[in-house]
Every structure is written in C-alpha cells, then in structure tokens.
N, CA, C and O atoms as a GROMACS GRO file, in nm:
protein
  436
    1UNK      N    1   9.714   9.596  12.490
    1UNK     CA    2   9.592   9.671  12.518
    1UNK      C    3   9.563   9.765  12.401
    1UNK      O    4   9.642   9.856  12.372
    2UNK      N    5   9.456   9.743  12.337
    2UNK     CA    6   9.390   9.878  12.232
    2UNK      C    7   9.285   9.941  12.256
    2UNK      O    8   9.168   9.907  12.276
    3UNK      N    9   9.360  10.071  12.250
    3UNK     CA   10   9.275  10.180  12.248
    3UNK      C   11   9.138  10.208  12.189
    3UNK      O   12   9.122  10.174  12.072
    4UNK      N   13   9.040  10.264  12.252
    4UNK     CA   14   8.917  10.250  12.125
    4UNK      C   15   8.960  10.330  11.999
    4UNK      O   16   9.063  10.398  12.006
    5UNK      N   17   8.900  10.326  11.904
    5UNK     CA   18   8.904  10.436  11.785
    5UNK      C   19   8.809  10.567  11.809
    5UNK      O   20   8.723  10.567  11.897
    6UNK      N   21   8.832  10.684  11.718
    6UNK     CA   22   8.770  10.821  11.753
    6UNK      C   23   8.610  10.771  11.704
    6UNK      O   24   8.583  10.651  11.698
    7UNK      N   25   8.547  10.838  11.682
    7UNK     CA   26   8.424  10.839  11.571
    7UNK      C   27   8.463  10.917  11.475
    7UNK      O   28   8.543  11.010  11.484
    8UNK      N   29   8.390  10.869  11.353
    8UNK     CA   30   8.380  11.035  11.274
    8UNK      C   31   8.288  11.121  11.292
    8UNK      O   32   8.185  11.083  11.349
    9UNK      N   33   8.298  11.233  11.257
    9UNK     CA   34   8.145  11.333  11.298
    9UNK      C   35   8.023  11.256  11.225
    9UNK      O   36   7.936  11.180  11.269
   10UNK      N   37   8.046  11.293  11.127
   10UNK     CA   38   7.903  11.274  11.039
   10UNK      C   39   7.791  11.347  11.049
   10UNK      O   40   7.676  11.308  11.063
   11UNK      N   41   7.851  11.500  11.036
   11UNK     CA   42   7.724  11.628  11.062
   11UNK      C   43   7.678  11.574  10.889
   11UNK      O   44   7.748  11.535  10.794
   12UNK      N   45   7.553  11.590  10.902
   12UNK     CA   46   7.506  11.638  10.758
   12UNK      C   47   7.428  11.793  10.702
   12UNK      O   48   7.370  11.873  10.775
   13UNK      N   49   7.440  11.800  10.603
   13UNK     CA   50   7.485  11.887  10.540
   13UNK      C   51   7.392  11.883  10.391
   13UNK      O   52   7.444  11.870  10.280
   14UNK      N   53   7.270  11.894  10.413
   14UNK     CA   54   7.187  11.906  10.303
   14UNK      C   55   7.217  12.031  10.185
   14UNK      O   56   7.190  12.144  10.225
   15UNK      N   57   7.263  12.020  10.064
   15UNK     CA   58   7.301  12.162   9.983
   15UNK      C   59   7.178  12.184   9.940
   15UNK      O   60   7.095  12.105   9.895
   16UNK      N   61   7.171  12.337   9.964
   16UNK     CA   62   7.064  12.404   9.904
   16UNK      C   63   7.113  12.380   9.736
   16UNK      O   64   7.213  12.319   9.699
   17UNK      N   65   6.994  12.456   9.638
   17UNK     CA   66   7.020  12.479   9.526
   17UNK      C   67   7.193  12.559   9.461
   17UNK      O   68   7.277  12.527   9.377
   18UNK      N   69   7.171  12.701   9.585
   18UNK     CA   70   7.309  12.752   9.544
   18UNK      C   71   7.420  12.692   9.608
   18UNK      O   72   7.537  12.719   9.581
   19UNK      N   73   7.385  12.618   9.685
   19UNK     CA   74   7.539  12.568   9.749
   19UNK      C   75   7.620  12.475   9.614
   19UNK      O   76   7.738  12.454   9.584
   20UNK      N   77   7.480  12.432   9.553
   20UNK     CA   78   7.505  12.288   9.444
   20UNK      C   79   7.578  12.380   9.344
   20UNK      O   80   7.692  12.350   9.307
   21UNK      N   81   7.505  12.510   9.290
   21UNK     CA   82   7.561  12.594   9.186
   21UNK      C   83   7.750  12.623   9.217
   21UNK      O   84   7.854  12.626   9.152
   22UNK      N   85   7.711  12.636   9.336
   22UNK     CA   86   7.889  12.688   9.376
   22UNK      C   87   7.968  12.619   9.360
   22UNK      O   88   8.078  12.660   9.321
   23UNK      N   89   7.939  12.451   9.390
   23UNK     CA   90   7.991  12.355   9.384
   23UNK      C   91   8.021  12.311   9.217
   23UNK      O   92   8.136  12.306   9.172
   24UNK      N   93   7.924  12.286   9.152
   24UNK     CA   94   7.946  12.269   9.029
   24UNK      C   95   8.039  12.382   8.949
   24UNK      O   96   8.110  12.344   8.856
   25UNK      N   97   8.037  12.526   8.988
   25UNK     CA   98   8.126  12.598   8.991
   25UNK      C   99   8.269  12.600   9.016
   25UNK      O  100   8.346  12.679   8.962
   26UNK      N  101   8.302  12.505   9.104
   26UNK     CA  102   8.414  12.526   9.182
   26UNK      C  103   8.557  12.450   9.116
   26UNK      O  104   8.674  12.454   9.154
   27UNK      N  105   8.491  12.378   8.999
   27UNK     CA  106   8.656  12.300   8.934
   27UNK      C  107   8.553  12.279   8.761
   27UNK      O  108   8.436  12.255   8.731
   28UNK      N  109   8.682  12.307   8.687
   28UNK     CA  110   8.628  12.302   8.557
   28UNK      C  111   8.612  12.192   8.531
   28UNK      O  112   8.587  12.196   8.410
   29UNK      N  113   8.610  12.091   8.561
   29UNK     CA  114   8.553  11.962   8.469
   29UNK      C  115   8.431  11.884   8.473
   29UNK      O  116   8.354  11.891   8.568
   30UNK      N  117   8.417  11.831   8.400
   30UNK     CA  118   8.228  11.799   8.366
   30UNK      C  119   8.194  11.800   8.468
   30UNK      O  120   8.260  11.762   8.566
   31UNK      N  121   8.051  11.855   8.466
   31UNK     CA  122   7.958  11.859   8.576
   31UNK      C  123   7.778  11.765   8.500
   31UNK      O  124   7.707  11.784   8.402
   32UNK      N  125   7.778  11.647   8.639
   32UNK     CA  126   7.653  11.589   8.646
   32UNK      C  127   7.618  11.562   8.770
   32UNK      O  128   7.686  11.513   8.860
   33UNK      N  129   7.476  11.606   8.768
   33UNK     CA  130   7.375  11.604   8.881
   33UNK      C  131   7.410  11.513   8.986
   33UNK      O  132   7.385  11.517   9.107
   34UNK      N  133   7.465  11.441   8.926
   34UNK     CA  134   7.505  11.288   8.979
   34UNK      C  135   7.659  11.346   9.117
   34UNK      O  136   7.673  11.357   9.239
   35UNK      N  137   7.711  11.358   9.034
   35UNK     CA  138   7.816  11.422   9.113
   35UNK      C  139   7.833  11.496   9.225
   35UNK      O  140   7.939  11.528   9.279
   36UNK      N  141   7.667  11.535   9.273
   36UNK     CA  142   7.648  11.616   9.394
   36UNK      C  143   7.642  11.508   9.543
   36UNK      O  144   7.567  11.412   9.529
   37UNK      N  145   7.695  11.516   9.644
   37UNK     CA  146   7.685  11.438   9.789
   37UNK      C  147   7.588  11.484   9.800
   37UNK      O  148   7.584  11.594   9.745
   38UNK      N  149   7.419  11.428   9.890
   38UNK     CA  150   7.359  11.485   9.918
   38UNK      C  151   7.274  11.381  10.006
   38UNK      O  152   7.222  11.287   9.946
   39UNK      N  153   7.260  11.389  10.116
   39UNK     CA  154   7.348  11.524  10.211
   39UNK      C  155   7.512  11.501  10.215
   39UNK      O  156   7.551  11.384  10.224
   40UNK      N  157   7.605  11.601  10.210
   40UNK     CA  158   7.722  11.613  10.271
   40UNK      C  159   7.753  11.588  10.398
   40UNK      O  160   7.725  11.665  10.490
   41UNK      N  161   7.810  11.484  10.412
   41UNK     CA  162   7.855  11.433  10.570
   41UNK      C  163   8.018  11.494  10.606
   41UNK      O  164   8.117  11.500  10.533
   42UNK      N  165   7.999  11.532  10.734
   42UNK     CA  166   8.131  11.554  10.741
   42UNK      C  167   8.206  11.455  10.780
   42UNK      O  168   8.160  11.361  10.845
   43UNK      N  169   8.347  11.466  10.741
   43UNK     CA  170   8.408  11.312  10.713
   43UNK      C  171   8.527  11.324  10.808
   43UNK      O  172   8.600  11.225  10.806
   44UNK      N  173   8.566  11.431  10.899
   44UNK     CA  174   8.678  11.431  11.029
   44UNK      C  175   8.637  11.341  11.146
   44UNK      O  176   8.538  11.270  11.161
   45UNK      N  177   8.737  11.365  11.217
   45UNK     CA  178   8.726  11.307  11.360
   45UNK      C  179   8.593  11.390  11.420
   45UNK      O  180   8.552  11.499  11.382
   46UNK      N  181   8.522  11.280  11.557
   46UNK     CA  182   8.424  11.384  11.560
   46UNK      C  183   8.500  11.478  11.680
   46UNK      O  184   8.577  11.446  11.770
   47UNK      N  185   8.447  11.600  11.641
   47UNK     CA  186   8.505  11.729  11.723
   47UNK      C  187   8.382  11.872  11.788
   47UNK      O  188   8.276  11.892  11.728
   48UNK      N  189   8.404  11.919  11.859
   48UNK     CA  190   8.270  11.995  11.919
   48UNK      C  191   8.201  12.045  11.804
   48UNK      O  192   8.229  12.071  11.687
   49UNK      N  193   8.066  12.049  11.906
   49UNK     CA  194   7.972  12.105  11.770
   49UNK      C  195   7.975  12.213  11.743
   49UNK      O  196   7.878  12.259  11.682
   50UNK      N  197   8.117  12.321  11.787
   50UNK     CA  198   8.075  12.450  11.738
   50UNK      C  199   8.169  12.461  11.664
   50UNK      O  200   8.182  12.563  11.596
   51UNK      N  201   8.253  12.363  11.658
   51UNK     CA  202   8.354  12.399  11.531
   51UNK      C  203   8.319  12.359  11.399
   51UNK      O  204   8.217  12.290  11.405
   52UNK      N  205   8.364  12.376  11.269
   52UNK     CA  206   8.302  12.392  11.198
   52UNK      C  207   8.354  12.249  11.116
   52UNK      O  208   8.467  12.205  11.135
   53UNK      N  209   8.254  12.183  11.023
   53UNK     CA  210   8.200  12.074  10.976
   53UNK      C  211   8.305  12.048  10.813
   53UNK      O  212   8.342  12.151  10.756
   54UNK      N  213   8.333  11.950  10.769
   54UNK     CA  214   8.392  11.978  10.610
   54UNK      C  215   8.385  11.775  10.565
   54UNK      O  216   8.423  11.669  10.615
   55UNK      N  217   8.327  11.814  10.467
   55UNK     CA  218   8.260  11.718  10.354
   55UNK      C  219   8.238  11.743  10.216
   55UNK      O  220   8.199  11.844  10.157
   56UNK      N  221   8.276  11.613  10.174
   56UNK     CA  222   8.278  11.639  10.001
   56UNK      C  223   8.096  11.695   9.988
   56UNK      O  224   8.000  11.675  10.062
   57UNK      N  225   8.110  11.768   9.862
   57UNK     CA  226   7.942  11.813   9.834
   57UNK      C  227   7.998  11.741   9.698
   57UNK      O  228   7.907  11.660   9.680
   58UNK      N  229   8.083  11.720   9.598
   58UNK     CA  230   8.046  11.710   9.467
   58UNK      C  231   8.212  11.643   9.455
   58UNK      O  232   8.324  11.692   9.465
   59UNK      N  233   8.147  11.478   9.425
   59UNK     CA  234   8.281  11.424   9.343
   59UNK      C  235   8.328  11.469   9.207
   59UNK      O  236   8.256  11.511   9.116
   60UNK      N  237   8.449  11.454   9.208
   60UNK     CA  238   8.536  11.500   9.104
   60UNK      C  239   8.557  11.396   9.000
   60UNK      O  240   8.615  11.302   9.054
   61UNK      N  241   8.534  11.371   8.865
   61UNK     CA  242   8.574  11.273   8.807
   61UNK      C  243   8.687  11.173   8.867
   61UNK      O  244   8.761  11.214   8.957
   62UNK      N  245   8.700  11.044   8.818
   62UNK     CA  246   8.846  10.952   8.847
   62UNK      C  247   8.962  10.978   8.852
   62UNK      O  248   9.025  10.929   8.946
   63UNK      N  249   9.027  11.057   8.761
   63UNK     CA  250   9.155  11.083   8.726
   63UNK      C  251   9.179  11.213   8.768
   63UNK      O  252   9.292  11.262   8.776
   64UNK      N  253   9.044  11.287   8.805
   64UNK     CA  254   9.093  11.460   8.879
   64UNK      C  255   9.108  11.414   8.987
   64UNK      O  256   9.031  11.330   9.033
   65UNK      N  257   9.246  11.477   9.072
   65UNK     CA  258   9.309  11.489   9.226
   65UNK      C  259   9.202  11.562   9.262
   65UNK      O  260   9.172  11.668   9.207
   66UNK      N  261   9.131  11.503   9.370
   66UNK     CA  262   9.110  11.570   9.504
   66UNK      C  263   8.926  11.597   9.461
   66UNK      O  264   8.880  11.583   9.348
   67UNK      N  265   8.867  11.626   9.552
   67UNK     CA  266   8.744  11.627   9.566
   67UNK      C  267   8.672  11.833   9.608
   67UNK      O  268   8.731  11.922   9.669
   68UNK      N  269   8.546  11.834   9.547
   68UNK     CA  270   8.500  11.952   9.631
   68UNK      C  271   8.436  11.921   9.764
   68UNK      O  272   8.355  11.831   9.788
   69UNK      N  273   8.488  12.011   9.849
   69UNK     CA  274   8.442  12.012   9.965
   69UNK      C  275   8.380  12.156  10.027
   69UNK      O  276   8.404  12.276  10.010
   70UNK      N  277   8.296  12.087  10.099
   70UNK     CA  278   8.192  12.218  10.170
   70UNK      C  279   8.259  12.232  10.323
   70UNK      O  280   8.293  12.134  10.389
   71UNK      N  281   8.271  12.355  10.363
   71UNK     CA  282   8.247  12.363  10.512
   71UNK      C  283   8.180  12.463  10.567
   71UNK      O  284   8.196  12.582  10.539
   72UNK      N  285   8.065  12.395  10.691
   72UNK     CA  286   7.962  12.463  10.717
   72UNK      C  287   7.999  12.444  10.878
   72UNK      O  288   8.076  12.362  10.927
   73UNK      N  289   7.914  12.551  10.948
   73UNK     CA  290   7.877  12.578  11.055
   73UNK      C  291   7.725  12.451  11.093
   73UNK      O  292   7.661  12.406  10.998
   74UNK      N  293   7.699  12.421  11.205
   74UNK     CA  294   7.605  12.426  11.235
   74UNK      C  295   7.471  12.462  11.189
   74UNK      O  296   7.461  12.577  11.231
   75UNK      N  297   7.367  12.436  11.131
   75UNK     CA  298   7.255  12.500  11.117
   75UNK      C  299   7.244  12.651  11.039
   75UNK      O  300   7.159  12.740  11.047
   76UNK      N  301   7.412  12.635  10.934
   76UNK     CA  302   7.428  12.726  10.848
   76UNK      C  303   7.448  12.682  10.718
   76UNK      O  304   7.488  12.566  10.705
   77UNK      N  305   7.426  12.757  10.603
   77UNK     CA  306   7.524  12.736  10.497
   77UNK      C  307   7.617  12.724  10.455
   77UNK      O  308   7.692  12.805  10.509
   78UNK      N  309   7.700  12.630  10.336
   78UNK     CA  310   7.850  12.618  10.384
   78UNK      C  311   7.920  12.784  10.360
   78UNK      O  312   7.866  12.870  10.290
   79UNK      N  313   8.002  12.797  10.407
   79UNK     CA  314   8.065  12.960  10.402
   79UNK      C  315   8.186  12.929  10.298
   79UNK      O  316   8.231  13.019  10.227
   80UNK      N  317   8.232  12.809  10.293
   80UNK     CA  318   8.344  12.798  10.182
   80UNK      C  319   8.306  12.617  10.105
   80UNK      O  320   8.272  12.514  10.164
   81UNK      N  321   8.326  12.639   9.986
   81UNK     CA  322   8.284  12.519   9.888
   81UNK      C  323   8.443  12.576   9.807
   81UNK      O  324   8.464  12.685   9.754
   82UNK      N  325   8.536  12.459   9.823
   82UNK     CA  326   8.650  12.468   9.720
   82UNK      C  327   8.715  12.332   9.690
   82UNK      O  328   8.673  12.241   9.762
   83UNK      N  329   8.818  12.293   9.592
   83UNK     CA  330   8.857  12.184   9.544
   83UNK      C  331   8.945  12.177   9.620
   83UNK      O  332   9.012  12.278   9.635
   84UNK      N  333   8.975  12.068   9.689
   84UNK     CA  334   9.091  12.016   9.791
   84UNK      C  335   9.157  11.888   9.775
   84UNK      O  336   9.099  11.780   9.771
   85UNK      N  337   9.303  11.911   9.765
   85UNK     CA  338   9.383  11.803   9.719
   85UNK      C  339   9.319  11.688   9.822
   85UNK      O  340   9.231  11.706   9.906
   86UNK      N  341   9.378  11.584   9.795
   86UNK     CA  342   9.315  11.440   9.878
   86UNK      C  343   9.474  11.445   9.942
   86UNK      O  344   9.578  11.472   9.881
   87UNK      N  345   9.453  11.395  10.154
   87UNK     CA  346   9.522  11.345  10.163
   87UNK      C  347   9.628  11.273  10.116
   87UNK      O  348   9.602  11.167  10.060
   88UNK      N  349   9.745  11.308  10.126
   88UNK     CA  350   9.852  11.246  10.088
   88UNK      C  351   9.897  11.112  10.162
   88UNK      O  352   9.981  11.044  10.103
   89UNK      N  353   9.844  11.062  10.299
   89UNK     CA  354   9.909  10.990  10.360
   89UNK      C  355   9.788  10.890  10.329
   89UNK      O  356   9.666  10.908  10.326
   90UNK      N  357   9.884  10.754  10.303
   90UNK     CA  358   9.801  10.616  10.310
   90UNK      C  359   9.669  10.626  10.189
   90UNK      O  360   9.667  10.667  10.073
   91UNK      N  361   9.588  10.579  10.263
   91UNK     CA  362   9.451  10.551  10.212
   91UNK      C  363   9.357  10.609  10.266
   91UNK      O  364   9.251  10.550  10.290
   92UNK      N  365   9.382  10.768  10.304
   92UNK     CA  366   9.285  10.899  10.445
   92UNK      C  367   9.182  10.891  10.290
   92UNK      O  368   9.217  10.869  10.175
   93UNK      N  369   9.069  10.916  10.338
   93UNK     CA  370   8.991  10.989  10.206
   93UNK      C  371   8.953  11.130  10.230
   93UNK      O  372   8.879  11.202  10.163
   94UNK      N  373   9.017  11.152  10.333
   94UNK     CA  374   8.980  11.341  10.338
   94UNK      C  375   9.079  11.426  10.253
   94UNK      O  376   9.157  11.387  10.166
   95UNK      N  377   9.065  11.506  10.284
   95UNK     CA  378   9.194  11.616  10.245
   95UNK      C  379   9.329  11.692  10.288
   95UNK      O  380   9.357  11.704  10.407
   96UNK      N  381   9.418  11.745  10.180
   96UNK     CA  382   9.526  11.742  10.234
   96UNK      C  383   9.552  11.869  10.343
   96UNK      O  384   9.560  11.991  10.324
   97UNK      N  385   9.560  11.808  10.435
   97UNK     CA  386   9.602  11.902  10.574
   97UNK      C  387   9.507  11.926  10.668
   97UNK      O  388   9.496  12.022  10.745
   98UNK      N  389   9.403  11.780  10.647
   98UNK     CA  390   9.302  11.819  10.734
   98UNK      C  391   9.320  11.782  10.880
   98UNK      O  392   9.401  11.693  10.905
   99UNK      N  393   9.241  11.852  10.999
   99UNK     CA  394   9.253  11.809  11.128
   99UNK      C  395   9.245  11.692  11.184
   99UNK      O  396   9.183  11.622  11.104
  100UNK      N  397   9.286  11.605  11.317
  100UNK     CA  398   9.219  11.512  11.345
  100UNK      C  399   9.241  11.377  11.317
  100UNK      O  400   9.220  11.408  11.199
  101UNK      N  401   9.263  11.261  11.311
  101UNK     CA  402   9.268  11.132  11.224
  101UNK      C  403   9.251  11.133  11.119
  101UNK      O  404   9.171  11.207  11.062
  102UNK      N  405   9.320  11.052  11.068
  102UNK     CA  406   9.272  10.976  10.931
  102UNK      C  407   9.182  10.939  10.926
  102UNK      O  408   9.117  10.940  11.030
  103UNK      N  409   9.114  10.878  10.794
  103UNK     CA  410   8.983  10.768  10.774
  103UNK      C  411   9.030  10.640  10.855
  103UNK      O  412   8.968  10.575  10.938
  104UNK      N  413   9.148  10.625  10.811
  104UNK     CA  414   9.147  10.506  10.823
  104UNK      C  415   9.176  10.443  11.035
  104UNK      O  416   9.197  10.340  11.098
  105UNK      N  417   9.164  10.530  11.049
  105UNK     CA  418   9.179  10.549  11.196
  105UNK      C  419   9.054  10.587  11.293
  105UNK      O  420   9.073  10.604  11.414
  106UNK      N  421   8.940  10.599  11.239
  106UNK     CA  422   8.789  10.659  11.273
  106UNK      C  423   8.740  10.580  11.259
  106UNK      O  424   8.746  10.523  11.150
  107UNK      N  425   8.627  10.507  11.410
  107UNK     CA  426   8.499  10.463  11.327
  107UNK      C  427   8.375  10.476  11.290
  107UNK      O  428   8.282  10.534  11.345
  108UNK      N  429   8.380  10.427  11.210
  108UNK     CA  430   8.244  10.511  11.120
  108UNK      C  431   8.123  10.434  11.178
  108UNK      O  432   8.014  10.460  11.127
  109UNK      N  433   8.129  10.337  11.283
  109UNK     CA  434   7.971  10.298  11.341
  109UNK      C  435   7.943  10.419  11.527
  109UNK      O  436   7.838  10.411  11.590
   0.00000   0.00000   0.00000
C-alpha cells in the first residue's frame, strides 16, 4: 500500500525592485538580471498559510554552493533574503536544514 505524497506549497512571491537589490546583494559573485526567480515560489512541503514561505529569488552561478533564498510572510515582503547551503541529502533542491520533505518526496502537481 502507498501512501499519497505531500504537495509542495508553491506560494509565489513576486520581488519588488528592492527585494531584487537585496538579493543581488546577498553573495559576491556575478550578478545578471537573469539570475532573478520571478516570481519566487516557495519550494517546502505545503504547510499553513500563516507560516512563513522560503524560495530561491536569485540563482547562484554553477559551481557556487547553494542558492539565495527569500522568506516571506503572506501578502508581505520577504523579511530575510540570504545565501543558503543546498540540502545535503540526495537530490532535495531546497536548503540545508529546511522543514518538511524533501523535493524529491513532494508533488509538485
């Protein structure tokens, strides 16, 4: 017998102008326009809507560990944009020590 799988959330997460600035801010290596998520989806298990949301806003080149990520409230701005190691286990594409399932354990329809 198998269990269903979770969902993922998939709040989105449109960055304003400064959220993008913070982001491009947030790890020294090249920065292009290109590099911004937009919208930022959040990429956890899905979990109530009052807890709070976390999604890459701005990929990191190939060879840099780990991605920037936003986390926002609800119908707020993100309150923290910082560089976060990538999951260590398997093939997760979130980050390290995040709540909830893996990627690879969520489904994304």
């Amino acid at each position: 017998m198998t269990g269903t799988r979770p969902r993922v959330c998939r709040a989105a997460l449109m960055p304003t102008h400064a959220a993008q600035a913070r982001a491009a801010d947030a790890h020294p290596s090249p920065y292009d326009r290109d590099d911004m998520a937009a919208p930022a989806l959040c990429a956890l298990e899905a979990h109530p809507a009052s807890q709070a949301h976390h999604g890459i806003i701005r990929y990191l080149p190939l060879r840099t560990p780990g991605e920037i990520w936003a986390t926002w409230l609800p119908g707020e701005e993100p309150h923290k944009i910082e560089h976060r190691q990538d999951c260590p286990v398997g093939d997760c594409t979130t980050y390290a020590g995040h709540p909830g399932a893996h990627a690879w354990q969520v489904s994304r329809h």
